[in-house]
VMD Tcl script that draws the C-alpha trace (Angstrom):
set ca {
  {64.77 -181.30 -202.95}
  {63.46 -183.55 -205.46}
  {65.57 -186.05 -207.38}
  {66.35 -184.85 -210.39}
  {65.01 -188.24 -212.13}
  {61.32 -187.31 -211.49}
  {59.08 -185.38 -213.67}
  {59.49 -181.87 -211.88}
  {60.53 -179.73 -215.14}
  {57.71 -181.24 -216.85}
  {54.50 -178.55 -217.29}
  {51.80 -179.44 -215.07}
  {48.97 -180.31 -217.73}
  {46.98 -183.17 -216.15}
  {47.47 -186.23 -214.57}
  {46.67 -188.42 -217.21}
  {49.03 -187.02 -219.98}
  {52.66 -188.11 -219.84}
  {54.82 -188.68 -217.71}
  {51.95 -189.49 -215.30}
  {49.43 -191.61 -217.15}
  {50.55 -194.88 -216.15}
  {51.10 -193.38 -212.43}
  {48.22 -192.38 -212.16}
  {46.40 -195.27 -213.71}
  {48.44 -197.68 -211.46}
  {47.76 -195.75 -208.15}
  {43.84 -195.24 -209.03}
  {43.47 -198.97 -210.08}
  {44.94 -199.71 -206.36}
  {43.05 -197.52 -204.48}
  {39.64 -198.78 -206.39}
  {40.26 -202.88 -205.87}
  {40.97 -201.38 -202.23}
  {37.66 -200.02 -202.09}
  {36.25 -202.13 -204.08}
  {37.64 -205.11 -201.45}
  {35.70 -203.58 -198.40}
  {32.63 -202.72 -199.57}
  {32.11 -206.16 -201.62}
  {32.61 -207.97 -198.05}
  {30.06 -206.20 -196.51}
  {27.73 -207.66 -199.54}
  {28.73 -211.40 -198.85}
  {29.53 -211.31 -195.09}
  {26.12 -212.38 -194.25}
  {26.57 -215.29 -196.65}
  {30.08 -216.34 -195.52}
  {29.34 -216.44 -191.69}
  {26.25 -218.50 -192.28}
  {28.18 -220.75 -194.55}
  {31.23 -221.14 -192.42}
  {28.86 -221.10 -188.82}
  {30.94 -217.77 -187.53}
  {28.17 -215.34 -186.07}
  {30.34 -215.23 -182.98}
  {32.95 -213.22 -185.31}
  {31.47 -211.20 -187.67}
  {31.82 -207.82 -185.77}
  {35.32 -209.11 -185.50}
  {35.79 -209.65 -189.53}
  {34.98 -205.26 -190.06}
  {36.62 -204.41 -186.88}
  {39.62 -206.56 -187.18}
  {41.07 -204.86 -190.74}
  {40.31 -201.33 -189.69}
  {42.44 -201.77 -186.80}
  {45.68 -203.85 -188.18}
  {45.55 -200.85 -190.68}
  {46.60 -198.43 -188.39}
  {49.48 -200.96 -187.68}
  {50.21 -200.81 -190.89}
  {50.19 -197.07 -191.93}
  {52.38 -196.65 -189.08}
  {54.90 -198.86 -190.83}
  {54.76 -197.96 -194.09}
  {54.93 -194.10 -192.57}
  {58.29 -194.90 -191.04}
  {59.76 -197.21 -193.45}
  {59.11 -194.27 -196.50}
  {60.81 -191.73 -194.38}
  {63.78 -193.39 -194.55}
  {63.83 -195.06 -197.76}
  {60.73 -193.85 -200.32}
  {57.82 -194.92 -201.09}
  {59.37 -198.37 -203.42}
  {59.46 -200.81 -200.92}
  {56.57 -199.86 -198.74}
  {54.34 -200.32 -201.45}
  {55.81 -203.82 -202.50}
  {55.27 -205.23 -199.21}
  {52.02 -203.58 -198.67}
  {50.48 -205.09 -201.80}
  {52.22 -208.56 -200.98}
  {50.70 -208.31 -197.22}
  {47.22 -207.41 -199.34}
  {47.14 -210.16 -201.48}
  {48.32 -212.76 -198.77}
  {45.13 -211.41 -197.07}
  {42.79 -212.40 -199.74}
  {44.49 -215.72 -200.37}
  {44.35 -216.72 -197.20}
  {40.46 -214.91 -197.00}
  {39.62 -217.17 -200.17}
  {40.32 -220.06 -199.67}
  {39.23 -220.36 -195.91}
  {36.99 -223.27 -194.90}
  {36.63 -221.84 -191.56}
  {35.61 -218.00 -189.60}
  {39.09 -218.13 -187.93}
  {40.64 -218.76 -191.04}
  {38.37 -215.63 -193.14}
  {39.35 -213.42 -189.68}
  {43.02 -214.19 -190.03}
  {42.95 -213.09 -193.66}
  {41.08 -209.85 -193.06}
  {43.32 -208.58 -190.65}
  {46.01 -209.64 -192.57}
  {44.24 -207.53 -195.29}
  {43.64 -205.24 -192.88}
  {47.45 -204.65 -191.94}
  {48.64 -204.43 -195.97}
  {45.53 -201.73 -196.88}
  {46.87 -199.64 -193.83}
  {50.23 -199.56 -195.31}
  {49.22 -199.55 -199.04}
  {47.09 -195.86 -198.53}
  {50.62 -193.89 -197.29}
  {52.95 -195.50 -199.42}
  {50.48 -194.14 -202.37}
  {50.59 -190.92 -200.54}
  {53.99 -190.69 -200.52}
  {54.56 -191.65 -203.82}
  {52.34 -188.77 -204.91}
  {54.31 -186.52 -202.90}
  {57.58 -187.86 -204.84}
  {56.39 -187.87 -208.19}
  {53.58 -185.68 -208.76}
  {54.46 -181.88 -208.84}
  {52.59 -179.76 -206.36}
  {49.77 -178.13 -208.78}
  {48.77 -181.87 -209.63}
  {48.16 -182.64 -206.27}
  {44.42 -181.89 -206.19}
  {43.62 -183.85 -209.58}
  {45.54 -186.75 -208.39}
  {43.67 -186.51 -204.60}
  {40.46 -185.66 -206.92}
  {41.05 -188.95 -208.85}
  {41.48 -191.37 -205.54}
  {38.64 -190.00 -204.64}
  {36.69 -191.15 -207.65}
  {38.41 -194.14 -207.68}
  {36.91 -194.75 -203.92}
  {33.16 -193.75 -204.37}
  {33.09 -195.61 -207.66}
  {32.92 -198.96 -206.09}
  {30.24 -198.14 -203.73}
  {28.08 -197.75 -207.31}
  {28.82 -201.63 -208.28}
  {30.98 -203.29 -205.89}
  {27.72 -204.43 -203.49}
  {26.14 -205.55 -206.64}
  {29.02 -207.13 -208.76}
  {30.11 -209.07 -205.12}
  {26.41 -210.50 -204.86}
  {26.59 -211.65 -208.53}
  {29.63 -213.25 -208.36}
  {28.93 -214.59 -205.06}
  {25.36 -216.41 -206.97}
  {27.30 -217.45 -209.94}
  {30.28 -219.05 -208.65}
  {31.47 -218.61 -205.15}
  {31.81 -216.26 -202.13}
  {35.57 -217.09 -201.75}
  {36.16 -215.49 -205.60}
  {34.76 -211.84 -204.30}
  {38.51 -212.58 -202.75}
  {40.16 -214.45 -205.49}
  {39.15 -212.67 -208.05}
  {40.75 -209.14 -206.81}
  {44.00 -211.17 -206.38}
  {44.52 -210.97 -210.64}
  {43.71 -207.24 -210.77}
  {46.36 -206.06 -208.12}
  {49.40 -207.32 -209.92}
  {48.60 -205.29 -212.66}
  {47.74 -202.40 -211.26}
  {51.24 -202.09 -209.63}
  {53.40 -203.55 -212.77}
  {52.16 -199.44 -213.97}
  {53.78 -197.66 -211.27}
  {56.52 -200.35 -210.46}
  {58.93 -198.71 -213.64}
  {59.13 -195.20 -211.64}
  {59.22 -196.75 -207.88}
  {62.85 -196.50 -208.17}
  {63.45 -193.70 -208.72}
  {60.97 -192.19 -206.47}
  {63.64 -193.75 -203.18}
  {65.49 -191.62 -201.43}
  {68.94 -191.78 -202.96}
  {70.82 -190.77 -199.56}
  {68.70 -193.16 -197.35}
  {69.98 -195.81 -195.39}
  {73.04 -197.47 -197.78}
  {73.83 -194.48 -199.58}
  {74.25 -191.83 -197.11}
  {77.81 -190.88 -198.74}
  {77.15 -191.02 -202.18}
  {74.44 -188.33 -201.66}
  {76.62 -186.42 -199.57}
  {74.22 -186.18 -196.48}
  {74.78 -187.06 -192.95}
  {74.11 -190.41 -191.56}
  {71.26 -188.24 -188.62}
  {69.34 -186.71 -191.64}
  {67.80 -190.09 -192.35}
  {65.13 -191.00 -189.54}
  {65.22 -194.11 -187.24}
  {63.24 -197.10 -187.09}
  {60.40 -195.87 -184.62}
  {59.66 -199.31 -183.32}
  {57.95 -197.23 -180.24}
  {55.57 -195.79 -182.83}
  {54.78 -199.26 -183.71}
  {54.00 -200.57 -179.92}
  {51.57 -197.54 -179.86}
  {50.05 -197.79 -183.16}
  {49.41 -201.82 -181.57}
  {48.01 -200.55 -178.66}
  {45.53 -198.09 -180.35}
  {44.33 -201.17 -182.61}
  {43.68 -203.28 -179.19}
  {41.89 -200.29 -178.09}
  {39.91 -200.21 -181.19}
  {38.92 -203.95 -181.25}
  {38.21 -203.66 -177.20}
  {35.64 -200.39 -177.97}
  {33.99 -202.62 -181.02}
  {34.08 -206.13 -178.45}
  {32.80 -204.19 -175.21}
  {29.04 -203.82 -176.76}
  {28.99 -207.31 -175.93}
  {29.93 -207.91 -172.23}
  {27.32 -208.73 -170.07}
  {27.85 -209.07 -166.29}
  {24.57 -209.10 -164.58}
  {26.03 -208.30 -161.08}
  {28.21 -205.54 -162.80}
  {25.53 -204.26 -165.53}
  {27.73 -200.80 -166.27}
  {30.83 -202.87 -167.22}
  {29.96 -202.39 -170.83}
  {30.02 -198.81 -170.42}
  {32.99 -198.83 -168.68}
  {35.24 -200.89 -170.43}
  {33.83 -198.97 -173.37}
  {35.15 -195.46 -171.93}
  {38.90 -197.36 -170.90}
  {38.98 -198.04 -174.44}
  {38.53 -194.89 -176.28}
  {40.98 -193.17 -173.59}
  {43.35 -195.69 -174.14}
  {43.07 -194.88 -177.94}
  {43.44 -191.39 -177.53}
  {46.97 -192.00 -175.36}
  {47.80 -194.29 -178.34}
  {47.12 -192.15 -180.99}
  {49.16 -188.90 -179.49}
  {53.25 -190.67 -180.23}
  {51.92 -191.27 -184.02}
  {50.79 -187.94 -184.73}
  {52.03 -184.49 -185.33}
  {51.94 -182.54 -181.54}
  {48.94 -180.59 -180.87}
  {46.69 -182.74 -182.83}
  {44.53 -183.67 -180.12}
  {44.32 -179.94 -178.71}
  {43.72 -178.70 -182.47}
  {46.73 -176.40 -182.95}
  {47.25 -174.19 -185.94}
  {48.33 -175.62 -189.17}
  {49.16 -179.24 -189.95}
  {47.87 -180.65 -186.73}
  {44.53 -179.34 -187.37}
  {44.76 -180.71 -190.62}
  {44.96 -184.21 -189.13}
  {42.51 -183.78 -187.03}
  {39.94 -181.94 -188.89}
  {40.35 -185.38 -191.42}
  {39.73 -187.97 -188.40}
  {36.65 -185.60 -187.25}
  {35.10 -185.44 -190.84}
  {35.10 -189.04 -191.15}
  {33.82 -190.07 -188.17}
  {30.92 -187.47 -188.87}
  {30.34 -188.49 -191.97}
  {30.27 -192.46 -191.72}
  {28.69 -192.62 -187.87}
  {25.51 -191.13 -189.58}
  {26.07 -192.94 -193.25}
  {25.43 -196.47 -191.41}
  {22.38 -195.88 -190.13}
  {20.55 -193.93 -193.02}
  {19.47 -196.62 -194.86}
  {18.61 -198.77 -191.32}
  {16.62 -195.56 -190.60}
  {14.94 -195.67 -194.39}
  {14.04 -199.35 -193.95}
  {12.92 -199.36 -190.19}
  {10.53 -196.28 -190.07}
  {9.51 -195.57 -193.87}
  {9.41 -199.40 -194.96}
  {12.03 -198.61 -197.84}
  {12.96 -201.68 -199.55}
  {16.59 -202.84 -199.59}
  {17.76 -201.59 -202.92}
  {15.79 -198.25 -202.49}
  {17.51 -197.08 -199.13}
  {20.86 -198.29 -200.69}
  {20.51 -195.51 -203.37}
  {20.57 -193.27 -201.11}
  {24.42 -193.78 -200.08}
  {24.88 -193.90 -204.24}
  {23.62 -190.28 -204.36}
  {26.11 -189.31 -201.80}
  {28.78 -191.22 -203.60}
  {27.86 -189.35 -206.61}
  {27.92 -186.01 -205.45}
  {31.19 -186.85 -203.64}
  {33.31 -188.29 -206.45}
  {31.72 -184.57 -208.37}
  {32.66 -181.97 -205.70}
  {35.85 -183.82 -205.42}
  {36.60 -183.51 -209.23}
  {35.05 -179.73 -208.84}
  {37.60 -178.79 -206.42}
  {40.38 -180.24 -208.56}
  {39.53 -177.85 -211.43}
  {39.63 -175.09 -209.11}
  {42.65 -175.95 -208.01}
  {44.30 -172.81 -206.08}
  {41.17 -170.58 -206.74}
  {39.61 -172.26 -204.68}
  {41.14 -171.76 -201.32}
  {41.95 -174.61 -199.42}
  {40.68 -172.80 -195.93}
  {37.37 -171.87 -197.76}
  {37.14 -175.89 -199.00}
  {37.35 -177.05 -195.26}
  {35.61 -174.84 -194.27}
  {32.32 -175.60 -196.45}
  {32.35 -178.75 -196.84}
  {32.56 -179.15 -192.89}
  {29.38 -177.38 -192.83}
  {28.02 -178.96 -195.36}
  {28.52 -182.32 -193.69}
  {26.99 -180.89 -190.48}
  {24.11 -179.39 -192.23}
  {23.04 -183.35 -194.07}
  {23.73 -184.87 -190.26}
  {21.35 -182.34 -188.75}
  {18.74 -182.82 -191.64}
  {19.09 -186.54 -190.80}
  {18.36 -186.03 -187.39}
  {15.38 -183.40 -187.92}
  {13.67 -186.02 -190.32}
  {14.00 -188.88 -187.45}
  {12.95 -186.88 -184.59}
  {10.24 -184.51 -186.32}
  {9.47 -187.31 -188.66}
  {9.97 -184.98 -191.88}
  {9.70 -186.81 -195.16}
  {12.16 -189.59 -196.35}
  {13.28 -186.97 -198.88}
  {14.71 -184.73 -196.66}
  {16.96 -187.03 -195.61}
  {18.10 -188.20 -199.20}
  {18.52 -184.82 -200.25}
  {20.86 -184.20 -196.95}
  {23.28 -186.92 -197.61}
  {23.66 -185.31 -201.41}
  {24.64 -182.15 -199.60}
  {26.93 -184.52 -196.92}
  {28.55 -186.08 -200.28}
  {29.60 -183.26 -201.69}
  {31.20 -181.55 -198.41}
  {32.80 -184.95 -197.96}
  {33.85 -184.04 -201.95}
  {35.27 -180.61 -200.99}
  {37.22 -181.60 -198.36}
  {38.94 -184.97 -198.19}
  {41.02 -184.09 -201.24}
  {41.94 -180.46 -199.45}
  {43.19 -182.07 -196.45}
  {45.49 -184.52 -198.20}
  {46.95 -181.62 -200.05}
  {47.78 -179.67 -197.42}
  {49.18 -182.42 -195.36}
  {51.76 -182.68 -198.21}
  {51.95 -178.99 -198.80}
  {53.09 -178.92 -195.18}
  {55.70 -181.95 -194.95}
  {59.12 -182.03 -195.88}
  {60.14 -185.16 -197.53}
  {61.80 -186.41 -194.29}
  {58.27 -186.52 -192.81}
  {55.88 -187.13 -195.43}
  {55.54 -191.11 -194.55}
  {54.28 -189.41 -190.72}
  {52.24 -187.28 -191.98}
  {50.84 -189.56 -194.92}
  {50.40 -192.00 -191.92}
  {49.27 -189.63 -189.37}
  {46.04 -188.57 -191.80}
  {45.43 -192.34 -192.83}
  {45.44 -193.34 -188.69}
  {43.34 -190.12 -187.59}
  {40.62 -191.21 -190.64}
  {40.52 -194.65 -189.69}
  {40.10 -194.36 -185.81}
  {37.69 -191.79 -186.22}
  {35.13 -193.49 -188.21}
  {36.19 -196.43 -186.55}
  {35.66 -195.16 -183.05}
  {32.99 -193.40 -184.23}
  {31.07 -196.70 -185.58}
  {31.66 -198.48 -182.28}
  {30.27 -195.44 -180.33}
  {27.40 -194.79 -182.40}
  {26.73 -198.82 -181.84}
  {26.47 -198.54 -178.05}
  {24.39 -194.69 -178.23}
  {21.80 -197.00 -180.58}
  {21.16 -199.57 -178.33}
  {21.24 -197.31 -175.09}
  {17.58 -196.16 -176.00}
  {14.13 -198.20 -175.70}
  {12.35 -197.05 -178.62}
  {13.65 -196.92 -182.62}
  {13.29 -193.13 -183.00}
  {15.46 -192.17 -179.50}
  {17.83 -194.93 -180.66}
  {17.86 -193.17 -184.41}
  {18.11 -189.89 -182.57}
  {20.24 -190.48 -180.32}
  {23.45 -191.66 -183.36}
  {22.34 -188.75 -185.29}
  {22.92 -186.33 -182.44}
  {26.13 -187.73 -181.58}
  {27.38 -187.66 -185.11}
  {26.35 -183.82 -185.68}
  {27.85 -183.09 -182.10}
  {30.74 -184.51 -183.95}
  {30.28 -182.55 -187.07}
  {30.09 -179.15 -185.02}
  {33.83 -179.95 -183.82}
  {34.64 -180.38 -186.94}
  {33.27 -177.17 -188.52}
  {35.25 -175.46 -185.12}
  {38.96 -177.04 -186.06}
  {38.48 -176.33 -190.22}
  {39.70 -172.52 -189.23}
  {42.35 -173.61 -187.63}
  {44.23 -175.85 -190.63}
  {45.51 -172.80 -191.80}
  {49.13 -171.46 -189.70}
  {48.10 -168.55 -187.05}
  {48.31 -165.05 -188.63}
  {51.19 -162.99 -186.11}
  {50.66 -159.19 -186.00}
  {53.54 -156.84 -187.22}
  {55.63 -155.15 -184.82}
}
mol new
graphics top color blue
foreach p $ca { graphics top sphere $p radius 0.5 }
foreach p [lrange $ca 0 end-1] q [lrange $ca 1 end] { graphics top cylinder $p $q radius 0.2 }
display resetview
């Protein structure tokens, strides 16, 4: 049941009319600097390693955040079960900005690693406690706006984060791309902190008798969850690490410890999500994984389009990067499309399409590298992949909530955030070893495009399954 103190009894108009305006501002504003934050580093990387002599980690600076996430979704997941969303979110945003302190004002690549995957750890948690919070505070009808507007908020930076983080980087400094952000978070959260309170669980933890609720109803620490969630970001930075072993008497070790790693993920990732997400059964554990398979569809290929633009049709720099803006156009529209729709648009037929729509742009991609098609058809694909992408993100967050009960929702939030962000993560260190398996540029091209859309076809198999199984009547 929800507390009496939120907005439920208030009519469902739109998310930015009261009482949600400064909700949803707050929560947008967080997930944007959040976005904003990774893509902006990708910009000045280049700059920063050569500056601070750290070649030797710069895989390590991308891989190292993605998996201290998962660490930290997993923690925020458990501690929102048992007492609401409040002080997840606090320390989230405090483990966030400690990251980009200590990223700023680094004078070495240890120092810049340290921060990102202390970065790394408070993103993790800051995504579910945001998803929680929308859970507590946001009736169900304003659900897809709200998803609709994160993902707006997310796709916007890709527009001018890469260029604002190379002017700012010219004018003054690298270490202010990280600085800089550090002002904008504070605010962003003083607009949701008045209505963090009373989005707690009033029974959790010290208050058990006041609420009237017994002590068992409120869940455990799941320190277990934790160890695994650790152990599936080792795995992660082992897959994105074993590209670089090189044993001449052993010369398949790099494939090897390649394949230990991604199986040692998978056992990893089973304890922190719902059962049956691995074997795709009905309902929410479809849901999950549909979400991890989508992404790591979607951003396998993504990397490599504009490599592919600039490698074998001499596209300049700035030309091949429009490409990914058309794709972040058409998502942040499909994604507000779907919103409008709300509930007549079904959320089976949204997976469903935008899965295929994803595998359709991959399989373009691949078609234009191995037939040698026009640029165009490429560009035109990844408008199609953006707006699938669009469709479907949003759907699959709803329906993880539709399906939780607020003792779970921090699991579930989690369980989503972890399956995105090892798919596209495993996915990225995967696609990195298929691409240098092969001699030539168009096998290597090829060969990540085909792996990606072998990818999207699971995909497009679970999306029928996120919906419950249909039983017969007697």
């Amino acid at each position: 049941m929800r507390d009496s103190t939120l907005p439920a009894a208030h009519p469902a108009t739109g998310i930015f009319r009261p009482p949600y305006f400064w909700v949803t501002l707050g929560t947008c504003a967080l997930v944007f600097l959040a976005a904003f934050e990774s893509l902006a580093v990708t910009t000045i990387m280049p700059l920063v390693s050569r500056e601070l002599n750290g070649a030797s980690l710069y895989a390590l600076a991308f891989a190292g955040p993605m998996a201290t996430g998962v660490i930290g979704m997993v923690g925020a997941g458990n501690w929102s079960d048992r007492r609401g969303p409040a002080m997840p979110l606090y320390a989230s945003v405090a483990l966030f900005v400690a990251g980009l302190l200590i990223a700023g004002t680094s004078v070495s690549m240890p120092m810049l690693v340290a921060g990102r995957l202390v970065q790394g750890l408070g993103g993790g948690a800051l995504t579910v406690a945001l998803y929680v919070l929308v859970a507590r505070f946001f009736p169900g009808p304003l659900h897809p706006k709200i998803f609709a507007a994160f993902s707006a908020a997310w796709v916007i930076p890709s527009l001018v984060g890469p260029f604002a983080a190379g002017v700012v980087a010219q004018v003054f400094s690298w270490h202010w791309v990280f600085l800089g952000v550090v002002g904008l978070v504070i605010p962003a959260l003083a607009m949701i902190a008045p209505v963090l309170r009373e989005t707690d669980e009033p029974g959790a933890a010290d208050g058990l008798e006041k609420a009237g609720r017994p002590k068992e109803t409120v869940p455990p620490w799941a320190l277990g969850r934790l160890a695994w969630a650790a152990l599936a970001a080792l795995a992660v930075l082992g897959l994105n690490l074993s590209a670089d072993v090189r044993i001449p008497a052993f010369p398949a070790a790099a494939a090897l410890l390649a394949c230990a790693a991604v199986v040692l993920a998978l056992v990893a990732v089973r304890p922190l999500v719902p059962a049956g997400t691995l074997t795709a059964r009905h309902g929410l554990p479809s849901v999950i994984l549909a979400r991890g398979l989508a992404s790591a569809s979607f951003f396998g290929a993504e990397v490599y389009l504009p490599y592919l633009l600039i490698d074998r049709y001499a596209f300049p720099p700035t030309l091949a990067g429009l490409t990914l803006t058309g794709g972040a156009l058409a998502w942040a529209g499909a994604a507000a499309v779907q919103g409008r729709l709300g509930a007549r648009l079904p959320d089976l037929r949204a997976v469903q399409v935008g899965s295929l729509m994803v595998l359709a742009a991959v399989l373009l991609a691949l078609a234009t590298t191995a037939l040698h098609w026009p640029a165009a058809v490429a560009i035109a694909g990844w408008v199609l992949a953006g707006g699938g992408m669009g469709l479907l993100y949003p759907r699959l967050s709803v329906m993880t909530l539709a399906l939780s009960t607020k003792e779970n929702e921090g699991f579930n939030s989690s369980a989503m955030s972890i399956s995105d962000s090892l798919g596209g993560a495993l996915s990225l260190a995967t696609t990195g070893i298929v691409f240098a398996a092969f001699t030539t540029a168009v096998q290597s091209f090829a060969g990540v495009f085909a792996f990606t859309a072998a990818i999207g076809v699971a995909a497009t198999l679970v999306a029928p399954r996120v919906t419950a199984r249909r039983t017969l009547p007697d």
